[in-house]
N, C-alpha and C positions, 0 to 999 in steps of 0.2 A: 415125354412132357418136359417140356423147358422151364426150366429154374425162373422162377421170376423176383428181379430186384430187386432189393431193400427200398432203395432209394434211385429216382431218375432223376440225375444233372440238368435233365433239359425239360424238368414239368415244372409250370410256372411257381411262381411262391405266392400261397396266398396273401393277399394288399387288406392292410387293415382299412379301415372307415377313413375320410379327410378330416373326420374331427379328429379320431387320433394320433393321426399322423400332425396333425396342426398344434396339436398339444407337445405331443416328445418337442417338434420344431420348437416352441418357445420354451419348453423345458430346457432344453440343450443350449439357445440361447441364453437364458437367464445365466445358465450355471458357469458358460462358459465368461458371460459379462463379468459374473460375480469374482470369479476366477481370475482374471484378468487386474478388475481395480485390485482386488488382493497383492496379487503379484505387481503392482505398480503404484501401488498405496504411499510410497514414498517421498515417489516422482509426481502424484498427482498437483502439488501447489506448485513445484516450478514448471508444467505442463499446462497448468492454467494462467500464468505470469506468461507463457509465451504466445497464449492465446488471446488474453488482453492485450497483449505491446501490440500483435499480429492487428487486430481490428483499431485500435488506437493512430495505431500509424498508416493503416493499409489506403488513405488516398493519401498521404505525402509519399509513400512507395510506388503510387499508381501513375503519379505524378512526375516522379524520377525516370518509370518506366518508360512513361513516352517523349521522355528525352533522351534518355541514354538507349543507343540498341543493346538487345541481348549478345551473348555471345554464344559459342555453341553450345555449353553444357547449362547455360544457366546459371553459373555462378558468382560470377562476377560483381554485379547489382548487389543480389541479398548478401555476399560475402562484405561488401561497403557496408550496407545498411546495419549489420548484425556487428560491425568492429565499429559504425558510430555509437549505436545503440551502447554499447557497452563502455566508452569511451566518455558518453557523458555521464552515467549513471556511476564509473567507477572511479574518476578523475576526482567529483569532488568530496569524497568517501578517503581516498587517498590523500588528500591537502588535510581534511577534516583530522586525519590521522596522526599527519605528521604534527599537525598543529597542536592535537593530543599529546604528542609524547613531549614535546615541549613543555607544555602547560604542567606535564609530569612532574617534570624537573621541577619547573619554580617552586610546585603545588611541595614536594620533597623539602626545599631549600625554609618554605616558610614554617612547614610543619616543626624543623626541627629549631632556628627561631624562636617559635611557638612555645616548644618547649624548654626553650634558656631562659627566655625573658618574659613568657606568659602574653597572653593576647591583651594587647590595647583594645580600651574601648572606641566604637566610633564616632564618629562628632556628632550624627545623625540621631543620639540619646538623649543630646544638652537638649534636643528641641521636642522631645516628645509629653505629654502630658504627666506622666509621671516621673519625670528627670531623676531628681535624685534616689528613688527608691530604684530604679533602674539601671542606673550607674552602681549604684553600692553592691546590686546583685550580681554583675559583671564583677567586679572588682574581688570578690568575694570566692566567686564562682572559675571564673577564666585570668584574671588580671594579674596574677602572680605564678610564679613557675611550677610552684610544686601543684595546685590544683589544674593547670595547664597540662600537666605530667601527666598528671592521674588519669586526666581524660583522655588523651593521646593511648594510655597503658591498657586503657579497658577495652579497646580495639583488637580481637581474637585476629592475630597470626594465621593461624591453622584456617579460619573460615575466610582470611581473604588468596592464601594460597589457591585454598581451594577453588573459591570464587576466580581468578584468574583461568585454570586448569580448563573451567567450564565454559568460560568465555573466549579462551583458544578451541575449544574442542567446538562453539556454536562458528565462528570464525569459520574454520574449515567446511564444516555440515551445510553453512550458507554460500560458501565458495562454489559447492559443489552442486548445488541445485542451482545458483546463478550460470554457473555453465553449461546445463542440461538445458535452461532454458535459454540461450544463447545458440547451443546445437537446436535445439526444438522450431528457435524463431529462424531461423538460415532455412530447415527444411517448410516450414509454412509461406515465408515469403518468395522459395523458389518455383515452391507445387501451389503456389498461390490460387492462379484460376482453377487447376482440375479439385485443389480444397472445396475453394467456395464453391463449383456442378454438383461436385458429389452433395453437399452439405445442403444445399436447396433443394436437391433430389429425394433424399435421406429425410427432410423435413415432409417433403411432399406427399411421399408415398404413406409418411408413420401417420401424419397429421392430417392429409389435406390442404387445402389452400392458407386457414389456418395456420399451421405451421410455420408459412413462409413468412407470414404476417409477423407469428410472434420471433422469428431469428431476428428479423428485421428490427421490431422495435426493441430487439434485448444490442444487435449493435448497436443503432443511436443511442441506447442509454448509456454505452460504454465511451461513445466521444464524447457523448455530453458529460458526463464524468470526470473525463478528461482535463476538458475545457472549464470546466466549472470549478473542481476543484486544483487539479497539477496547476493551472496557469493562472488561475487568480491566486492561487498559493502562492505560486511564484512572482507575482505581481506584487503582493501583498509583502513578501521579505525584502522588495528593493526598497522599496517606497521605505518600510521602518529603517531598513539599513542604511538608509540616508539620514533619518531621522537621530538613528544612531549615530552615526559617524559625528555629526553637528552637536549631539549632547551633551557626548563624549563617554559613552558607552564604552567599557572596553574590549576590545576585538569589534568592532562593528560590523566585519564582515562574515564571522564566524555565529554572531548575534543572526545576521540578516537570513543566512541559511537554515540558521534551527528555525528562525519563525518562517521561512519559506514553507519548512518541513510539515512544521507542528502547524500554519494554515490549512496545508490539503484536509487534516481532518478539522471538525467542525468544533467548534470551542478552543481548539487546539493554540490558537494565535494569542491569547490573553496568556496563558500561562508564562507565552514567551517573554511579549514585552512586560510583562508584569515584571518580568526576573529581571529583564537589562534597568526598569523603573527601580528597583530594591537596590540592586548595586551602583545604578548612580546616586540614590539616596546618600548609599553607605559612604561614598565619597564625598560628600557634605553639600551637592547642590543640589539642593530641593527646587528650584524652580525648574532646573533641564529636566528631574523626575517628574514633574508633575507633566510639562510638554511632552515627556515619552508615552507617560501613560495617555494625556488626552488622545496624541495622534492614535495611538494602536486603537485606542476605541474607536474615535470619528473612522479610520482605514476601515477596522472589518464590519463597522458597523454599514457601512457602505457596500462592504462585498459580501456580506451576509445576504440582506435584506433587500439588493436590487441586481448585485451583478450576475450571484448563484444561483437565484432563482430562474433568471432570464433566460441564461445559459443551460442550467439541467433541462429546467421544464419547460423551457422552447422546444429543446427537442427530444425530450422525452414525451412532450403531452402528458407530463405528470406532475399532479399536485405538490408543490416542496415539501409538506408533510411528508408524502411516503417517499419523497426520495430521501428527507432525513432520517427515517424511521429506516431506509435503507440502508444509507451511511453506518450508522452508531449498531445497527442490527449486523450488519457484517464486518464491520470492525472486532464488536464482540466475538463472535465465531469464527473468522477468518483470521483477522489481524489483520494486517495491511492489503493483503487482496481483496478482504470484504470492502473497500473503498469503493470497487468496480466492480465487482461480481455482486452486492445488496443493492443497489439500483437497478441493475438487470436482472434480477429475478421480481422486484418490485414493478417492475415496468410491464414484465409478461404477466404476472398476474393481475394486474391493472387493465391490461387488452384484454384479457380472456373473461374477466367481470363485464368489462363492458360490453364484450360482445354478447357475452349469457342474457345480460339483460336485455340489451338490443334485440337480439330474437324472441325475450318473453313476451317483450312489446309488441312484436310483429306476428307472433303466433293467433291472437286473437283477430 
């Protein structure tokens, strides 16, 4: 009688159910997903900075494309585009710098000044409603050396060391994800089409036709974004910066940038020229202040209220409510990405309302 096996290599394995095989499968996906952002949790804000530039730019690249031929490997094009890209965005960060450590200096030279001879009042006091109880308090307060001193003394050492320390070490930290997303953006504009097959595939198959719909309007809401706010921003700092320059602001062009800056976000543009309006105050012409301040209103009150609108919700097809309730919602959480990633999530869930109800309609 022959021994018979433990175990035969060649009898089938029994197959659980497709339910559970359907479950481990999403199980295993999940964990590995989860596993994944874990391990890339870092990278994910400048992965998403190369994903917006990527859609942002991707018809003036498309554009390029069918001018310039490729060459063999592909490089060449997205290698331009990724050393312009970073060429404008870090040239004027670099001027803004240099112009900073300047400012250092003088901002050094007056402080100590400040503390020989005590800070003079400005002229812009004789004219204010309470003139002389105003002046007395200066005078009192800042006008003489040793209360000049004192205030200059109570400035903690030790916490602005530190404060520098941390400002080098965010320096580096942002260095370093601008250049991740600089590698990131070279490799999306080179695999550009097989991105975007897979990416309308990937939506198709998860979503449905659906899907396709909402990639689509979460792009548009990302040029529109774009266009609404980067470019009226920047529209919005010439125009003051001229305004400046003629007022007699000082640094006008240095003015004209922050308010470029502080336009893209929403509110953001008053704080600026308010400030170049306070400092030509301080230098005793009140009528250029009072011009600086009307223009910055009449300006953003114009690109608020007809150019932003036009431009997001033309083509987002979205209310400027929630594109602003998008704006300042992903500002708050994001920081500066949420500019362009709180529109497009406001846009897709604006499609997908409309569509629920669209079919509530049509179900009856």
């Amino acid at each position: 009688m022959d021994p018979t096996p433990d175990h035969d290599p060649g009898a089938a394995v029994p197959s659980r159910s497709p339910r559970a095989q359907g479950a481990a499968r999403i199980a295993l996906v999940l964990a590995l997903a989860g596993l994944g952002l874990w391990i890339l949790h870092a990278f994910l804000p400048a992965l998403a900075w190369a994903v917006v530039l990527s859609i942002a730019l991707g018809p003036l690249y498309a554009r390029a494309e069918r001018h310039l031929p490729r060459d063999r490997h592909n490089i060449l094009l997205p290698g331009l585009a990724v050393l312009l890209v970073a060429a404008i965005l870090v040239v004027p960060l670099v001027i803004l710098g240099v112009q900073g450590a300047r400012e250092a200096h003088d901002l050094a030279d007056f402080l100590r000044s400040v503390e020989a001879q005590g800070l003079q009042a400005p002229a812009f006091l004789a004219h204010l409603p309470f003139a002389a109880q105003a002046q007395a308090w200066w005078a009192q307060s800042l006008g003489h050396p040793a209360a000049a001193s004192d205030l200059l003394h109570r400035l903690d050492n030790g916490a602005l060391i530190g404060l520098s320390r941390n400002l080098g070490r965010e320096v580096v930290h942002r260095a370093v994800l601008f250049g991740f997303s600089l590698l990131a953006l070279f490799f999306l504009f080179r695999d550009r089409e097989a991105v975007q097959a897979q990416a309308r595939t990937a939506c198709a198959r998860l979503f449905g036709p659906r899907g396709e719909r909402i990639a689509r309007q979460m792009a548009a809401s990302i040029h529109g974004t774009v266009d609404g706010l980067v470019l009226v921003g920047l529209g919005e700092g010439v125009l003051l910066g001229i305004v400046y320059a003629f007022a007699g602001v000082p640094h006008p062009v240095l003015f004209g940038a922050f308010t470029a800056v502080a336009a893209m976000i929403p509110f953001g543009a008053p704080l600026a020229f308010g400030l170049a309006a306070v400092l030509v105050l301080a230098q005793g012409s009140t009528t250029a202040a009072l011009a600086v301040a009307a223009s910055g209103l009449v300006v953003t009150f114009v690109a608020d209220h007809f150019v932003r609108p036009a431009l997001i919700g033309g083509t987002t097809r979205l209310p400027f409510l929630w594109v602003l309730l998008g704006i300042l919602g992903g500002v708050e959480t994001l920081g500066l990405l949420g500019l362009f990633v709180g529109p497009a999530v406001m846009a897709a869930l604006v499609l997908l309302w409309r569509e629920f109800t669209a079919d509530a309609e049509e179900a009856p």
